[in-house]
N, C-alpha and C positions, 0 to 999 in steps of 0.2 A: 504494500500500500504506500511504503513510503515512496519506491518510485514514481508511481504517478504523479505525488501531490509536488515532487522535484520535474517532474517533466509539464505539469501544471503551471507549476512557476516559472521555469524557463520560456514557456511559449507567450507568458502574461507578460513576462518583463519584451520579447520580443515584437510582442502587439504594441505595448507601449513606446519601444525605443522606435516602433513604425508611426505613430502617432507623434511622437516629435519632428520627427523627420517631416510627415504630409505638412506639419502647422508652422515648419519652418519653411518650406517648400511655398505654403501658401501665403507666408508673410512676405516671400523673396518677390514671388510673385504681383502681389499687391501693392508693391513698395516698384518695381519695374512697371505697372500698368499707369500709378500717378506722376512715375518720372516719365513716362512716355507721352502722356496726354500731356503732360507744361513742357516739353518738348514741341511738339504739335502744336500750342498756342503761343507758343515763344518763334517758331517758325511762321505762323501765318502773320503773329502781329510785325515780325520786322520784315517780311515782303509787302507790309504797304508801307514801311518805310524805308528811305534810303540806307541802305547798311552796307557793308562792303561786302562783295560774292563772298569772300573768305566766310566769314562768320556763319554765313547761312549753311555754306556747303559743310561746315565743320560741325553745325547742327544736325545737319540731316544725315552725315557721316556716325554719327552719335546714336541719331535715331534708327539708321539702320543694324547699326552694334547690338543697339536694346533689344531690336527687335530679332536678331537671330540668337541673341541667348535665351531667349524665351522661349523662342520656337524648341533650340536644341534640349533645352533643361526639361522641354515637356513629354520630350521621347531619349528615353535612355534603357540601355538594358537592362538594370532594376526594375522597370514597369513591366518588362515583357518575359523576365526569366522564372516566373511561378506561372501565368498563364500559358507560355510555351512548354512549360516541364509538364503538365497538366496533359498538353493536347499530346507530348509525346506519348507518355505513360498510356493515358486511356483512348486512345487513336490504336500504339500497339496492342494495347491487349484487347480491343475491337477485331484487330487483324486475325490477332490468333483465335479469336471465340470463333470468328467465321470460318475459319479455316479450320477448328476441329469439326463444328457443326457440320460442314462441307464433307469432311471426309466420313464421318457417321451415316451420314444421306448414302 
């Protein structure tokens, strides 16, 4: 019994040290969508006014930065290495049920 209640705890502390990680994820995130929007307003307001290309293009240089770490931070292989263990696991042993059922026929 004791093991369980140690393999219990291991998986709780693992859900939680995932639950910091999403709330840090989602603060990085939130914290990247409001420097992106005063980006964008800080871009529209100095194209109506005269500013030097430099500045503008070092903006939107900026705004494109933001916006491919956001994209990249949103697809990583921690997102995709327990739903692809998944599809291997029970995709192969799909393979193999049909394939005895197959030969019993």
């Amino acid at each position: 019994m004791t093991t369980s209640w140690q393999e219990l705890e291991t998986q709780l502390q693992e859900v939680l040290e995932q639950a910091r990680s999403l709330q840090e994820r989602l603060h990085q995130i939130r914290e990247a969508e409001r420097e992106q929007a005063e980006l964008q307003r800080r871009i529209t307001d100095l194209e109506t006014q005269k500013v030097p290309k430099e500045e503008l293009d070092h903006l939107r240089d900026r705004l494109d930065l933001l916006e491919v770490d956001l994209e990249s931070r949103l697809l990583t292989w921690d997102s995709f290495k327990e739903p692809f263990w998944q599809v291997v696991r029970f995709g192969g042993m799909g393979i193999l049920v049909g394939a005895a059922l197959r030969s019993c026929m």
